[in-house]
N, C-alpha and C positions, 0 to 999 in steps of 0.2 A: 370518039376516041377509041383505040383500040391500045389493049395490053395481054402484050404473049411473055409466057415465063418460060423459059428453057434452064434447066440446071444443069451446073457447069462441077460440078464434083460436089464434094462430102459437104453440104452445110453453106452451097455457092448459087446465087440465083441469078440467071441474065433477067432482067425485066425491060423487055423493050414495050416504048411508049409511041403513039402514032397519033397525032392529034391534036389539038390545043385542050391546053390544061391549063384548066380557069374552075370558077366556082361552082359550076354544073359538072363538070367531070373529075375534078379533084377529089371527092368524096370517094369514088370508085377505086381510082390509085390508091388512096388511102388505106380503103379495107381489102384490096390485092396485096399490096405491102405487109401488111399488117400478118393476113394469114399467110403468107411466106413463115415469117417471122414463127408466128406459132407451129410453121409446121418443121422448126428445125432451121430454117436456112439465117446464118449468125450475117451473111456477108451478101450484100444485093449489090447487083451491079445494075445500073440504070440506064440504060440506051435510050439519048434523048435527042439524037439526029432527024426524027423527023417528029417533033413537037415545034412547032412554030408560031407557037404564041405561048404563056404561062405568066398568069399573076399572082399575087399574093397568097392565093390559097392553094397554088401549086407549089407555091413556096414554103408555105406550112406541109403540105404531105412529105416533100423532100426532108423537112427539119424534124417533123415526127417520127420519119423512117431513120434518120439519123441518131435520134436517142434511142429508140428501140433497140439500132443494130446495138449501140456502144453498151445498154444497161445488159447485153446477152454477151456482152466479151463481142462483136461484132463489126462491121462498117459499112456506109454506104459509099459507093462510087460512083461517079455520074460517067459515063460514056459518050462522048463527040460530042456533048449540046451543042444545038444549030448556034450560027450567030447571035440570031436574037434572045434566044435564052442564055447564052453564054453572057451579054453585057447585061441579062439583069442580074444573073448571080452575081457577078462582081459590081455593079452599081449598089448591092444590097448588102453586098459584103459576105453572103453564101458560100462564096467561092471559096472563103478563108477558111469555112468551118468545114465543108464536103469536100474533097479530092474530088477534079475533074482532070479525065484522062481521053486521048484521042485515041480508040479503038477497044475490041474487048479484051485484045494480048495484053494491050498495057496495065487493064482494070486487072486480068488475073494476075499479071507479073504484081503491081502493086499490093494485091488480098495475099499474095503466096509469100511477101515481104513482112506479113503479120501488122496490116494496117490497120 
């Protein structure tokens, strides 16, 4: 798995993911997310077009980054998940708690909307 962070303005993190995120690599996302998070960025944007698998514990990093961004006034956003991670977020019900948006204009138009 590979993860590149590019920042998108004052306090905005792109974080693209490439890889399957599963129990061996979910830990790494975790503490990438994490230190965003400390180092300032309130609003992550998650580009998961090319993750083409993610279980349960990729589904916890997602949910962990999510209370992190909201206890700093923050949010996460998922960007394009692939098909397959897109029906397990909503088989899991995810989809209802995290905003997922098709592309990163939408994810900043959504963060610049005070998500």
């Amino acid at each position: 798995m590979s993860i590149d962070v590019t920042l998108c303005g004052e306090g905005i993190a792109l974080v693209t993911v490439a890889g399957e995120l599963d129990v061996e690599t979910a830990p790494q996302l975790r503490d990438r997310l994490a230190d965003q998070i400390r180092g300032g960025r309130r609003h992550l944007l998650l580009d998961l077009s090319a993750v083409p698998f993610m279980d349960s514990s990729g589904l916890n990093a997602l949910l962990k980054a999510h209370d992190a961004t909201g206890r700093a006034g923050g949010s996460v956003c998922l960007v394009s998940p692939a098909p397959v991670v897109r029906r397990i977020l909503d088989l899991t019900g995810v989809s209802r708690t995290i905003a997922s948006l098709d592309g990163v204009d939408a994810a900043l138009a959504h963060v610049g909307e005070g998500a």
